[in-house]
C-alpha positions as CSV (number, residue, x, y, z in Angstrom):
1,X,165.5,-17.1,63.1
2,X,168.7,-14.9,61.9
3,X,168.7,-14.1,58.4
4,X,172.5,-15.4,58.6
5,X,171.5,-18.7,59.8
6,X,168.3,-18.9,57.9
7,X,169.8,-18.8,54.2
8,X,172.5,-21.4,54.4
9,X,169.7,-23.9,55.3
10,X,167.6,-22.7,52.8
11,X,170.4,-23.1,50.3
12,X,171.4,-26.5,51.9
13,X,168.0,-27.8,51.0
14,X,167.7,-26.2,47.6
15,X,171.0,-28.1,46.8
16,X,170.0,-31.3,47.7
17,X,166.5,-31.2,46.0
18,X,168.4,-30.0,42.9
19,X,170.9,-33.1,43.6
20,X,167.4,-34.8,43.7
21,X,166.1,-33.7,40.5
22,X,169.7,-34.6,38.5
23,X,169.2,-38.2,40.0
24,X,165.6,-38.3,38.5
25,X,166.0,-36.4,35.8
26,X,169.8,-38.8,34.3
27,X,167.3,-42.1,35.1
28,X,164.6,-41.4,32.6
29,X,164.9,-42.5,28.8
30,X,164.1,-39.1,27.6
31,X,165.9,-37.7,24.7
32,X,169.5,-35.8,25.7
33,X,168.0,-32.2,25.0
34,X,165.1,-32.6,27.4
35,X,167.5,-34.2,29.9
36,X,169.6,-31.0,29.8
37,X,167.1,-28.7,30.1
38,X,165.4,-30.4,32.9
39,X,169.1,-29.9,34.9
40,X,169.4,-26.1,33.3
41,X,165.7,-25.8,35.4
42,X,166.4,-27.4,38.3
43,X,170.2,-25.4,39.0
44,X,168.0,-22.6,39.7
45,X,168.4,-22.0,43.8
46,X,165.0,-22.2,45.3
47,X,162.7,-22.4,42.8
48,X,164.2,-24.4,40.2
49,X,163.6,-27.5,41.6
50,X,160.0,-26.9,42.6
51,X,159.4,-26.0,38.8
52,X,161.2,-29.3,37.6
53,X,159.0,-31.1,39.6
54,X,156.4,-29.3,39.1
55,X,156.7,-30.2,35.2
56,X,157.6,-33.6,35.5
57,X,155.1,-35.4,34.0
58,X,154.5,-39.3,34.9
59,X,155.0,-41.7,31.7
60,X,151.9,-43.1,29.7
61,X,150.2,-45.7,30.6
62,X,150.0,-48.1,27.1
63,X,147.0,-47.7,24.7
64,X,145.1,-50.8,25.8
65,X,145.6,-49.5,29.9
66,X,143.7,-46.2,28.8
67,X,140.6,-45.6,30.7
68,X,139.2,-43.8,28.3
69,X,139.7,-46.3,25.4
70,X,138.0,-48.9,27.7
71,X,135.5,-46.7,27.8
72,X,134.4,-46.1,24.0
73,X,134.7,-50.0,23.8
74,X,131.4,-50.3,25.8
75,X,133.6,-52.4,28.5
């Protein structure tokens, strides 16, 4: 493909995996400062979003729901 109509898709996608990201990022109940640096990272063309993402870390599961407090409990 031509490099002319190669990086407008390229951007096109980057944009709306960053739009992406914003959505995700405005839903969690994380404090405000983590929430602004999570959209700081993501406005980044290209790579920001992939390092959001790639940083995003899925929520805890409660104490009790631990495997590995199961475990020490002989259960």
């Amino acid at each position: 493909m031509d490099r002319e109509v190669l990086l407008p898709i390229v951007l096109v996608i980057s944009f709306l995996g960053t739009v992406a990201c914003w959505v995700r990022i405005w839903r969690t109940k994380d404090h405000l400062g983590f929430k602004i640096y999570g959209v700081l990272i993501a406005l980044v063309p290209v790579i920001g979003p992939l390092l959001y993402l790639f940083t995003c870390m899925p929520p805890r599961a409660p104490k009790d729901m631990q495997e590995h407090n199961r475990r020490w409990r002989g259960w």
